[in-house]
C-alpha positions as CSV (number, residue, x, y, z in Angstrom):
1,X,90.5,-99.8,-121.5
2,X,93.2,-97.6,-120.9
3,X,97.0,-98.8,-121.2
4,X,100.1,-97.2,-119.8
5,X,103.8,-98.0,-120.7
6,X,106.1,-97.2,-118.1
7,X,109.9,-98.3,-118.1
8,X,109.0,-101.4,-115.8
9,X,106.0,-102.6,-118.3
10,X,102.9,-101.9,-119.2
11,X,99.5,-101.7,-117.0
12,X,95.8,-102.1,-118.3
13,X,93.1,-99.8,-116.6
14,X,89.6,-99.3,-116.8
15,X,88.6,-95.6,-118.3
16,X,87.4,-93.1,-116.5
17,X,87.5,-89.1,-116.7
18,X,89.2,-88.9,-113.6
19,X,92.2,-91.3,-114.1
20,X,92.8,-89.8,-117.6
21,X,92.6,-86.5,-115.7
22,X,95.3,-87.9,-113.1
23,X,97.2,-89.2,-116.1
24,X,97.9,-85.9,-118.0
25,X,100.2,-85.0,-114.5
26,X,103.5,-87.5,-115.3
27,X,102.5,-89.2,-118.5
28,X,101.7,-88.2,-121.8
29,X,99.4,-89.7,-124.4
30,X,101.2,-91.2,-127.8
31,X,98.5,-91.5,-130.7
32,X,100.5,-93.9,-132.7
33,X,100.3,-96.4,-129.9
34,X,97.5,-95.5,-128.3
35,X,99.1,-95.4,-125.0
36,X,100.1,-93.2,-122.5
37,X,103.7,-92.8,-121.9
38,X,105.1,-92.4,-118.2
39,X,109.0,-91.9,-118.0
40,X,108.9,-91.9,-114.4
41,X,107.4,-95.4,-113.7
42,X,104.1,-95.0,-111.7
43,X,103.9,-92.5,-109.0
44,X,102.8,-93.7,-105.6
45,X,100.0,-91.1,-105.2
46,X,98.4,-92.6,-108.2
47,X,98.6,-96.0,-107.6
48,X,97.1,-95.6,-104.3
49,X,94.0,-93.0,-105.3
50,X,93.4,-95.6,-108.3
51,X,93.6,-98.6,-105.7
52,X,96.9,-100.6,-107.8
53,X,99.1,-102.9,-106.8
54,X,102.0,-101.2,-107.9
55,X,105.3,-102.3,-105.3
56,X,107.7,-100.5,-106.8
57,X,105.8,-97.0,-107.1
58,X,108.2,-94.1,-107.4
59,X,107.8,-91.5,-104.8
60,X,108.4,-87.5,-105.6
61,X,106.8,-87.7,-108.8
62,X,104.7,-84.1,-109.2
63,X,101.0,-84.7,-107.4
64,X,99.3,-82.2,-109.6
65,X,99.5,-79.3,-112.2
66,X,100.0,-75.5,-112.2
67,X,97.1,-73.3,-113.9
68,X,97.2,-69.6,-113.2
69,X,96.6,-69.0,-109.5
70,X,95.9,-72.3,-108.6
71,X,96.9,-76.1,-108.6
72,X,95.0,-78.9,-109.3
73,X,96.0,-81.6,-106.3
74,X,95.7,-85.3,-106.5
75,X,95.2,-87.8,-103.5
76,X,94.6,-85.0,-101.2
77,X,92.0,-86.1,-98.3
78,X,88.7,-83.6,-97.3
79,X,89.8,-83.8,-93.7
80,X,93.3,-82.8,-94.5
81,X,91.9,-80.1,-96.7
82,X,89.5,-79.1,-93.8
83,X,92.4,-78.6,-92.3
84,X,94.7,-76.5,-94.3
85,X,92.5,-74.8,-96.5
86,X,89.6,-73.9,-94.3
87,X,88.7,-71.1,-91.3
88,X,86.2,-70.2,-89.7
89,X,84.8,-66.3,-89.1
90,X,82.3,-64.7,-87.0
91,X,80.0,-62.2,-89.1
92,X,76.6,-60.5,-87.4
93,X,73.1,-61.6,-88.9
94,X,69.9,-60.3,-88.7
95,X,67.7,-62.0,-86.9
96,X,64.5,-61.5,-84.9
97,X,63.8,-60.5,-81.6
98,X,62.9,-64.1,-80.5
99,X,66.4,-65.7,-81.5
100,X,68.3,-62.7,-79.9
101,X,66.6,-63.2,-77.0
102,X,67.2,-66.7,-76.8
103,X,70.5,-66.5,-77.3
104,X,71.2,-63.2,-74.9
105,X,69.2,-64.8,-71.8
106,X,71.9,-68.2,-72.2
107,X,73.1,-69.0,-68.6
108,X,70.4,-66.4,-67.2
109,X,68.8,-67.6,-63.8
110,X,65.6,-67.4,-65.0
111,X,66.3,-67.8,-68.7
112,X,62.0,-68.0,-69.3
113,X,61.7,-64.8,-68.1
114,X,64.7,-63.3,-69.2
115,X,63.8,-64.2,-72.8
116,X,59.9,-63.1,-72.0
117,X,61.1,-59.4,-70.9
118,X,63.8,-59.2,-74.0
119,X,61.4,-60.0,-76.6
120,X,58.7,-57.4,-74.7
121,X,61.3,-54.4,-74.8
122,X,62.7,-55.6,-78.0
123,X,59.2,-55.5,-79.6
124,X,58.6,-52.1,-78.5
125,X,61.6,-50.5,-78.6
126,X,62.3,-51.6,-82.1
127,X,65.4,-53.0,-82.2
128,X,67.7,-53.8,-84.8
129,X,68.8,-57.3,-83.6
130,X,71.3,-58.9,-84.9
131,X,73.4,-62.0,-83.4
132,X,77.2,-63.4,-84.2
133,X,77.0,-67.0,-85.9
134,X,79.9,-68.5,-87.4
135,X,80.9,-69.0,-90.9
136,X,82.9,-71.4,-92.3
137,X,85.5,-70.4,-95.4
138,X,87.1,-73.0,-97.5
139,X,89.7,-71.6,-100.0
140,X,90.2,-75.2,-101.9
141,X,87.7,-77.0,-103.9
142,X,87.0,-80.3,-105.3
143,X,87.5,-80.0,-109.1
144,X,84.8,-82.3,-111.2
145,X,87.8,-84.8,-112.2
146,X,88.4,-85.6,-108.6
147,X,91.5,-83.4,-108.4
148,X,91.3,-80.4,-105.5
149,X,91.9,-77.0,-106.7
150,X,94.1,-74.9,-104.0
151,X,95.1,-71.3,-104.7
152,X,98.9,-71.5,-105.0
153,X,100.1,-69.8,-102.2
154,X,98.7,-72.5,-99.4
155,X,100.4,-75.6,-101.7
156,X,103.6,-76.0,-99.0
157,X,101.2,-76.3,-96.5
158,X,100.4,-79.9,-98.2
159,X,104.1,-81.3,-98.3
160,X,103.5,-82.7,-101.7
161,X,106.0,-82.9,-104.5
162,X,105.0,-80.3,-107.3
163,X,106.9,-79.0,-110.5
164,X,108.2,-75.7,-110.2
165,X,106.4,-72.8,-110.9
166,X,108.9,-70.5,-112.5
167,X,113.3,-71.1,-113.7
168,X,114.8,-68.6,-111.8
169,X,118.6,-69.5,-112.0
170,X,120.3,-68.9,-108.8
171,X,120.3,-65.3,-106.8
172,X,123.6,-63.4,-106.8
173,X,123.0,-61.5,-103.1
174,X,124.8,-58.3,-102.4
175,X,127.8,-57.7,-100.0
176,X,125.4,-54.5,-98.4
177,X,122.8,-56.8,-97.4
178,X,122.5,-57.5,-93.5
179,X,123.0,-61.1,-92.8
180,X,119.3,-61.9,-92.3
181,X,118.1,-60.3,-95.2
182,X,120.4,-62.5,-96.9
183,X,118.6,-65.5,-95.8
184,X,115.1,-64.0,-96.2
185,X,115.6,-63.5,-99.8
186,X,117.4,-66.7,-100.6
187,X,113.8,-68.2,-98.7
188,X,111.7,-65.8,-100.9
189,X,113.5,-66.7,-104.0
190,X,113.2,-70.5,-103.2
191,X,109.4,-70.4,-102.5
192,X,109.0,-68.2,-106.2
193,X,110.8,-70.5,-108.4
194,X,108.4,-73.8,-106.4
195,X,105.0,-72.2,-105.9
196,X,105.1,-68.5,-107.4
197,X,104.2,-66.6,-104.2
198,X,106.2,-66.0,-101.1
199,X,105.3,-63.6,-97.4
200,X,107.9,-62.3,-96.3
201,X,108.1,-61.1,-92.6
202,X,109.9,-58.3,-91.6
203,X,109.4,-55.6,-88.6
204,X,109.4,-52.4,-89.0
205,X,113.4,-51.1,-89.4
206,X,114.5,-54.6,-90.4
207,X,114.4,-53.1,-94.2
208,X,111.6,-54.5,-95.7
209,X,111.1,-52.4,-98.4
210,X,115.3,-52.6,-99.2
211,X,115.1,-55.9,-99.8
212,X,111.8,-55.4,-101.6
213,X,113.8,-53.3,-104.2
214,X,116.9,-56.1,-104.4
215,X,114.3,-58.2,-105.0
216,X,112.4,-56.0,-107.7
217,X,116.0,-55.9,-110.0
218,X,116.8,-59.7,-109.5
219,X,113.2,-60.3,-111.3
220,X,113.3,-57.4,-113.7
221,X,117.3,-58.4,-114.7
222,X,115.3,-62.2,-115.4
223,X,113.1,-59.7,-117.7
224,X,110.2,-59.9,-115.2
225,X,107.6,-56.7,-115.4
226,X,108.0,-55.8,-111.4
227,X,104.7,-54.3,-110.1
228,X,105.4,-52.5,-106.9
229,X,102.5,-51.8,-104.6
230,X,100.5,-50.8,-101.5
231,X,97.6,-49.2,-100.5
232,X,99.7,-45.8,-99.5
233,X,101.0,-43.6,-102.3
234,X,104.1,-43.0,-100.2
235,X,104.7,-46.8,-100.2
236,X,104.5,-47.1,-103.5
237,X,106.9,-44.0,-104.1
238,X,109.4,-45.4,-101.3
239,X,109.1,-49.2,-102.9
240,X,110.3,-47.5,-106.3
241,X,113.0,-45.5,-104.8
242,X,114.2,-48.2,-103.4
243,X,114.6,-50.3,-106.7
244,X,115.9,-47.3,-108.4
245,X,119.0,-47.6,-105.8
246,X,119.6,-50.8,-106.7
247,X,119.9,-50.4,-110.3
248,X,116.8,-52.5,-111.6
249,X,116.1,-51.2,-115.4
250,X,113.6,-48.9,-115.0
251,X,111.5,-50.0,-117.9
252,X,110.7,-53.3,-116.2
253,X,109.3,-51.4,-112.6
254,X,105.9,-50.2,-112.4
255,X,104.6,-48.5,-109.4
256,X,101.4,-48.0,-109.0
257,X,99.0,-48.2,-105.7
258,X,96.4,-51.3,-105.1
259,X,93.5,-48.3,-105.6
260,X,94.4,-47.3,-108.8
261,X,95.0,-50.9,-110.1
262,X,91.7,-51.9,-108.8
263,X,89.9,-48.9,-110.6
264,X,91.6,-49.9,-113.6
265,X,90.5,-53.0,-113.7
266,X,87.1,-52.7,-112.5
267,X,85.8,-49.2,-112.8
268,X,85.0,-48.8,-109.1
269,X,86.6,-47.9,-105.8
270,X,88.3,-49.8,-102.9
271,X,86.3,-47.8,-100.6
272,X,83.0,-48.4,-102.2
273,X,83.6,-52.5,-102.0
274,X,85.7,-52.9,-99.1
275,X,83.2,-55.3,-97.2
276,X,84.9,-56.3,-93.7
277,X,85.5,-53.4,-91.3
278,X,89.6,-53.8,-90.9
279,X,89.4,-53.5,-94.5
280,X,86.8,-50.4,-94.7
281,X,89.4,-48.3,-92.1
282,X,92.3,-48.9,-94.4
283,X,90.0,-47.9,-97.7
284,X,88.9,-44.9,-95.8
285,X,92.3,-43.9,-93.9
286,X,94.8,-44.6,-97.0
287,X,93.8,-45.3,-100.5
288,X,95.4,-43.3,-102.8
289,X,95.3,-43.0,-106.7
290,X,98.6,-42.8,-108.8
291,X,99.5,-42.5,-112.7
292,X,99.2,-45.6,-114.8
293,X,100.2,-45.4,-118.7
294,X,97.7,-47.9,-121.3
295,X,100.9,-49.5,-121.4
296,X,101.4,-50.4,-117.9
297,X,97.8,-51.6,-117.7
298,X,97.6,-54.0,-120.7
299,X,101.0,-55.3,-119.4
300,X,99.7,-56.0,-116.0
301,X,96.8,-58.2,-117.2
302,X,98.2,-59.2,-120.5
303,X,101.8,-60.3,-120.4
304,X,102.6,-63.5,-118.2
305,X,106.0,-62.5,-117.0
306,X,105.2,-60.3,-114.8
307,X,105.8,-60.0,-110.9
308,X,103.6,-58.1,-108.3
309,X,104.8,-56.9,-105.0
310,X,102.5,-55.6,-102.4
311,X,103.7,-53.5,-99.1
312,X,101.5,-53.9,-96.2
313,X,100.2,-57.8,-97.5
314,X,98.0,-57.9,-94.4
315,X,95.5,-56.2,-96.8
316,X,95.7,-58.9,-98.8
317,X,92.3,-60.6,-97.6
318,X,90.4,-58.0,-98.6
319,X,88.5,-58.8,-101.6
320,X,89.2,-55.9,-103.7
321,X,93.3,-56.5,-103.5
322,X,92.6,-60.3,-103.9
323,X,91.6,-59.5,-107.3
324,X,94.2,-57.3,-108.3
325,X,96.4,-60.2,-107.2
326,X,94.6,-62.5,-108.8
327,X,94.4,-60.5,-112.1
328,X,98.3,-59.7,-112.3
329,X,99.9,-61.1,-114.9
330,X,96.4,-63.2,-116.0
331,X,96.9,-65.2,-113.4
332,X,100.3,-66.5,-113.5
333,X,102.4,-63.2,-111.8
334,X,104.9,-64.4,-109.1
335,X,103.7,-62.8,-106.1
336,X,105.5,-61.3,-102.9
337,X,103.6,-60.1,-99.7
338,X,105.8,-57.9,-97.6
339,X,104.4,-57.0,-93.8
340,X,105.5,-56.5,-90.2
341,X,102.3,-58.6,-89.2
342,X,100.9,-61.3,-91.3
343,X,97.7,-61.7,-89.5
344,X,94.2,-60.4,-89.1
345,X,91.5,-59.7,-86.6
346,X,88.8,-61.3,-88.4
347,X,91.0,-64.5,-88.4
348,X,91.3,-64.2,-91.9
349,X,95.1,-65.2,-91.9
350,X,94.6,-67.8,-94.5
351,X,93.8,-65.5,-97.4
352,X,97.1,-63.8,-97.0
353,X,99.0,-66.9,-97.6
354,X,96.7,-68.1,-100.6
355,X,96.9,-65.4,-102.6
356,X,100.4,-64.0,-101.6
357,X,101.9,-67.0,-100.2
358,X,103.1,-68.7,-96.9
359,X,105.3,-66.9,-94.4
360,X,109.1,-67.5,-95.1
361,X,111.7,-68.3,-92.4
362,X,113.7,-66.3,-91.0
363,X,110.8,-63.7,-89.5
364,X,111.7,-61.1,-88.7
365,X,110.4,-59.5,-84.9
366,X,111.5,-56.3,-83.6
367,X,113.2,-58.1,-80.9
368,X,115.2,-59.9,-82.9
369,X,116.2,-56.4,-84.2
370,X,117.0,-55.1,-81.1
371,X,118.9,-57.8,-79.7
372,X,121.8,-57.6,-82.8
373,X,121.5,-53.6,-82.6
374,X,119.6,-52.9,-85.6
375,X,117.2,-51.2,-83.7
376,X,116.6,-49.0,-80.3
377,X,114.7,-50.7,-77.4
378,X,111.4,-49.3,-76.8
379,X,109.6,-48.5,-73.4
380,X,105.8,-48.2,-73.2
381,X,104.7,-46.0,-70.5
382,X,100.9,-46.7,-69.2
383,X,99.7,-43.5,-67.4
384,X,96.4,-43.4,-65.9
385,X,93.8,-40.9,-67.5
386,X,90.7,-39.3,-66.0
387,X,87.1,-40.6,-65.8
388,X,85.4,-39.1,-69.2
389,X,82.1,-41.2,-68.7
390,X,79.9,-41.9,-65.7
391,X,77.6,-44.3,-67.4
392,X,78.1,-47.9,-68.3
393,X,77.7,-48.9,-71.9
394,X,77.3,-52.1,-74.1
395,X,77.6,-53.2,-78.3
396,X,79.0,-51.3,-81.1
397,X,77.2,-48.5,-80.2
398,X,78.2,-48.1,-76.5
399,X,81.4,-48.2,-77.8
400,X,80.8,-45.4,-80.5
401,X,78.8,-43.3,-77.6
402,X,82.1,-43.8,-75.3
403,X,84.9,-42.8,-77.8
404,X,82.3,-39.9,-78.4
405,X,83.2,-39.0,-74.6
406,X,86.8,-39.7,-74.9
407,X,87.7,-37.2,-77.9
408,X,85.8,-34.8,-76.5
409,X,87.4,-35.1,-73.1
410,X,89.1,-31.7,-72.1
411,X,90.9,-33.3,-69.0
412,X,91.9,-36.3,-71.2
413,X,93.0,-34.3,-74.2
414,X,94.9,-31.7,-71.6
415,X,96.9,-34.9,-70.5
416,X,97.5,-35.9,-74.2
417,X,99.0,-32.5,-74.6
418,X,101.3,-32.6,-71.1
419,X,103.0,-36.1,-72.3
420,X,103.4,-34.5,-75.6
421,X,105.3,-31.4,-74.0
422,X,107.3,-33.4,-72.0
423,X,108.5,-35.7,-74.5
424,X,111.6,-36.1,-76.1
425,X,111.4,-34.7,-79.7
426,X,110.1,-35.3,-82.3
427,X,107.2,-37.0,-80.9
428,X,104.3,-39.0,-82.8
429,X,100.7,-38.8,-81.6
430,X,98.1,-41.0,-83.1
431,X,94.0,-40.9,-82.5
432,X,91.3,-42.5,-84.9
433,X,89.1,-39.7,-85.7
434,X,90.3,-36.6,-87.9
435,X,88.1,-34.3,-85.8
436,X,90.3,-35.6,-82.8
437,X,93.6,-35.2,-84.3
438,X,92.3,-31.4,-85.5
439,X,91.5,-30.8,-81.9
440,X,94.6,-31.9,-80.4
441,X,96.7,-30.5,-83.1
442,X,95.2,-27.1,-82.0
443,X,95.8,-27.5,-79.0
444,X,99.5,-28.3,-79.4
445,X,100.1,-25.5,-81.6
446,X,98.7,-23.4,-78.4
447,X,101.0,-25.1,-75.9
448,X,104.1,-23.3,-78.3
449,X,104.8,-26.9,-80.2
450,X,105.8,-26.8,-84.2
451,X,103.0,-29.3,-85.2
452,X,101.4,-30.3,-88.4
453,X,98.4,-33.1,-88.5
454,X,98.3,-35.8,-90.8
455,X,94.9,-37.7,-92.2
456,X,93.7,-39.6,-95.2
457,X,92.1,-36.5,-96.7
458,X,95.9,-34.7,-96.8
459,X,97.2,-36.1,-100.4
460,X,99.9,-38.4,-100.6
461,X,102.8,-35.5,-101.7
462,X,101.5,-32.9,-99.3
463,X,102.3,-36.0,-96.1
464,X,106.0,-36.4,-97.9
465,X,106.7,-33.3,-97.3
466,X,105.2,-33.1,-93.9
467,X,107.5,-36.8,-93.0
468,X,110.4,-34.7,-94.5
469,X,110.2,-31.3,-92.3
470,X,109.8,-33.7,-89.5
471,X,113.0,-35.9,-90.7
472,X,114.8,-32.6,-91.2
473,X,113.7,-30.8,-87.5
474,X,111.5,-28.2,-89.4
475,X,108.7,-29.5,-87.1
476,X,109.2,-31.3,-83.8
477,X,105.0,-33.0,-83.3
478,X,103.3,-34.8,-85.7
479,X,99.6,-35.9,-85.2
480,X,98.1,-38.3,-87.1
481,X,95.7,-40.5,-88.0
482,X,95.4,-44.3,-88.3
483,X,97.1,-42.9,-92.1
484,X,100.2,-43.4,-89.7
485,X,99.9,-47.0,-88.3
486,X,101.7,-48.6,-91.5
487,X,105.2,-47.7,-93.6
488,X,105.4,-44.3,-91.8
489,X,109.9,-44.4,-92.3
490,X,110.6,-42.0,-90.0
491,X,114.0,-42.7,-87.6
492,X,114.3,-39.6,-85.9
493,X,110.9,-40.5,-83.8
494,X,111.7,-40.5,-80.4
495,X,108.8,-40.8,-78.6
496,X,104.7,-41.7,-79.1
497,X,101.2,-40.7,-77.7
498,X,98.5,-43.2,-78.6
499,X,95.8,-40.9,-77.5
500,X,93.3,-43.4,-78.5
501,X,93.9,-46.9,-79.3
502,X,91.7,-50.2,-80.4
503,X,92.4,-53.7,-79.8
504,X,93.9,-54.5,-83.8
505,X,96.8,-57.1,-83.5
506,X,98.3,-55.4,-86.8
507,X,97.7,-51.8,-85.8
508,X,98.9,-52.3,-82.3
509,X,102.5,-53.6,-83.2
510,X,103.3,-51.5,-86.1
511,X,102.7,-48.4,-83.9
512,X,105.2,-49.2,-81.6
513,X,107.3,-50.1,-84.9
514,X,107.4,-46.1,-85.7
515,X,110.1,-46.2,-83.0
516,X,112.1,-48.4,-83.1
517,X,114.3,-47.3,-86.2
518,X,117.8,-46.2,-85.1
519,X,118.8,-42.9,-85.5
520,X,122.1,-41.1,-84.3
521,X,122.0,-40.2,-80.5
522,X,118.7,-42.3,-80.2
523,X,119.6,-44.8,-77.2
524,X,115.8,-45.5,-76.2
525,X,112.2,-45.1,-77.6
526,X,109.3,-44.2,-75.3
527,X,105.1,-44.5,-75.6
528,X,102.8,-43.6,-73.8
529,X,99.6,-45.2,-73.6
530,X,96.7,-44.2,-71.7
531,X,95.1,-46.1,-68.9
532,X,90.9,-45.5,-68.8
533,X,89.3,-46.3,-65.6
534,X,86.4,-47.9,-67.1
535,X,84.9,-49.3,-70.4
536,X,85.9,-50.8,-73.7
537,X,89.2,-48.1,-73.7
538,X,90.2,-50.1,-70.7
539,X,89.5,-53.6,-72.5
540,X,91.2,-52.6,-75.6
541,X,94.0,-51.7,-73.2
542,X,95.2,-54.8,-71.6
543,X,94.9,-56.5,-74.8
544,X,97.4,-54.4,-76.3
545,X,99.6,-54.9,-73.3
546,X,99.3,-58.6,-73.8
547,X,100.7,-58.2,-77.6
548,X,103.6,-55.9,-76.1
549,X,104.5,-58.8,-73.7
550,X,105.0,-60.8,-76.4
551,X,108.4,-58.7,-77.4
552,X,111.0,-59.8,-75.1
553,X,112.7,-56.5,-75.8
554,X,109.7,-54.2,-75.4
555,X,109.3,-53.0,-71.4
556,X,105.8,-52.2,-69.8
557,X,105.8,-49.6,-67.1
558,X,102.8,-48.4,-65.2
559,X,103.7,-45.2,-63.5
């Protein structure tokens, strides 16, 4: 038997691991009585997971308890956790020739037959067959006490009453800060001091890594070690900077890049475990390595006031950055997530709320940007490009055989070049294949154009100064890689190529994003995007278009 005082009476209950579990949230156990003492009365969540009769129950009494990266939730339901804490992906699976027949000859007239020819070819041709299934993911779990255990970030999502996470004291905000940045970091700094993680939402030229750096000195000035980070060495440098200008003590700021963390802590590359394909492209197009002291390190995974910051957060799902995330400050780091898109292809949107918490209000569009003059409008310019294959094609590796054709393209790649010439200056083109962005950069530099190309194998200093000849008119074309999809500051931009595009939600907005920052004598941005007659280019097409219609302030042409 179990007794609790509270300050209406006491109440008898039968033992259990569970309740005592439940107990140790509100009350605390006194050894000279033998009792457990609740201040608060009894809280309604617990009278009704322990079935009591309790009428005057006191509401907004903490529902669980803090530990590291996670709370443990009481009276939480599996369907509501279905809900909230669960998604569903699509991965490929081996399987044999019989179940991807089955499954391709669905709706078929003659399905029998259909399958009977499928398996015949399959058989002989060898192969590799491999359908889509669904997988379910579920980021909470049901501890053994009965309690749920849901990674920090997604605890708003529940609407339960929780103790804070962290004593922050109240934010003294700076007279040079726009108005909505104002109310973004007052959000931010609300959803650190309740659940120790906050997303913050901000399109490109709305100053996302400016208030990054206010943030960085109002958490070092509460003696917070600031970790600031991204995949991108020039992030990193630009997140410093940033915090530098803002007069945050330099012995509490720490930049450092997610690859060199990562090594760090586990001895191995981002490239050599990334595991999802969004995530291999942005291994392979941008991890960079930068200095960390011994110091720095033991700090990071040692001390518990510490604070980690990480540009580009849509990363965030990979699993590599989930455990430097997860590793920061053992466990307990406030964390911030700062991106222009917090989404994913592989609808893995959850993870980047979990581990770097939920979006805060306001977001930040580019529209909204454009529509109080903080930004240029931007016009995207669909021009039709020439036939570059006759044949049809299918799967993953129809698609590789058509890109193939696309690259190597000379009436396509002579187009590129002619909307290049005739753009206003200085003008961005972007491709995803280095051999591509070689080639075109070639033939640029032919057509008379000052041009340097950027990939992932040109180091992180050598592209600084490439962005700064461009920023100072020592260059006038810049061709790039997918390297240039993501923090790329670079106002003077007037104009864009995308000489080959994908279908990538994040990818597609950010590009237009390289625009958009104002610049003196810069009324208007313009891109061009190229129209294929035929084939998955085309596809990939109109579902960009379809994410450009959803910017009131961005205008699709067709010329």
């Amino acid at each position: 038997m179990i007794l609790l005082k509270t300050p209406r009476g006491q109440i008898k209950l039968s033992y259990s691991s569970n309740l005592v579990s439940a107990l140790k949230v509100f009350a605390r156990f006194d050894p000279a009585t033998k009792a457990w003492i609740s201040d608060v009365g009894v809280p309604c969540w617990f009278a009704y997971l322990f079935k009591l009769n309790v009428p005057d129950c006191v509401r907004d009494v903490p529902q669980g308890r803090w530990w590291r990266g996670v709370a443990y939730m009481w009276g939480l339901g599996e369907d509501e956790v279905k809900k909230k804490a669960c998604f569903t992906v699509e991965r490929w699976q081996r399987t044999t020739c019989e179940e991807y027949c089955e499954k391709k000859c669905v709706g078929a007239w003659d399905s029998d037959r259909c399958e009977e020819r499928c398996v015949e070819r399959c058989e002989e041709e060898g192969w590799r067959t491999a359908v889509k299934v669904q997988q379910e993911v579920c980021l909470a779990k049901k501890a053994d006490d009965g309690s749920w255990q849901v990674p920090r970030g997604l605890v708003p999502l529940f609407g339960r009453t929780m103790p804070k996470f962290a004593e922050l004291g109240s934010p003294l905000m700076h007279p040079d800060l726009r108005f909505y940045q104002v109310d973004v970091l007052h959000s931010a700094w609300y959803m650190l001091e309740s659940v120790g993680a906050a997303t913050i939402q901000m399109a490109t030229g709305a100053g996302k890594s400016y208030v990054s750096g206010y943030l960085a000195k109002l958490l070092a000035e509460r003696g917070y070690h600031v970790y600031l980070t991204a995949m991108q060495l020039d992030l990193v440098y630009q997140l410093r900077e940033f915090a530098e200008k803002w007069g945050a003590p330099a012995d509490k700021i720490h930049a450092v890049t997610v690859q060199t963390l990562y090594r760090r802590l586990t001895g191995r590359s981002i490239a050599e475990e990334a595991e999802h394909e969004e995530d291999k492209e942005a291994a392979s197009a941008y991890a960079d390595e930068s200095e960390m002291t011994e110091d720095e390190f033991s700090i990071f995974t040692n001390e518990k006031k510490v604070a980690i910051i990480m540009d580009e957060a849509h990363h965030v799902p990979a699993r590599t950055v989930k455990e430097v995330m997860s590793a920061a400050g053992g466990g307990w780091a406030l964390r911030v997530g700062l991106t222009a898109t917090p989404w994913r292809n592989d609808n893995r949107d959850l993870e980047i709320y979990a581990y770097a918490g939920v979006v805060v209000e306001p977001r930040i569009t580019s529209s909204f940007l454009i529509e109080h003059d903080f930004a240029v409008p931007v016009e995207i310019r669909v021009v039709k490009a020439p036939k570059c294959l006759s044949e049809k094609v299918n799967g993953a590796e129809g698609w590789a055989k058509e890109l193939k054709a696309l690259v190597e393209c000379e009436a396509r790649n002579r187009l590129i070049v002619d909307l290049a010439l005739k753009a206003e200056k200085p003008v961005l083109v972007i491709t995803n294949r280095v051999k591509h962005a070689e080639l075109l950069g070639k033939m640029l530099k032919e057509a008379g154009l000052r041009v340097e190309v950027v990939t992932g194998a040109v180091k992180g200093e050598v592209r600084k100064k490439i962005y700064d000849d461009l920023r100072e008119g020592r260059i006038e074309t810049l061709v790039a890689t997918t390297i240039a999809d993501e923090g790329l500051d670079l106002p003077p931009l007037r104009s864009l190529v995308i000489a080959v595009g994908g279908r990538s939600k994040t990818r597609t907005l950010q590009r237009i994003g390289r625009l958009v920052r104002p610049y003196p004598g810069k009324k208007i941005a313009v891109a061009y995007e190229l129209e294929d007659p035929t084939g998955f280019a085309r596809q990939h097409l109109h579902e960009r278009l379809k994410l450009y219609k959803s910017e009131p302030y961005w205008h699709v042409v067709h010329l």
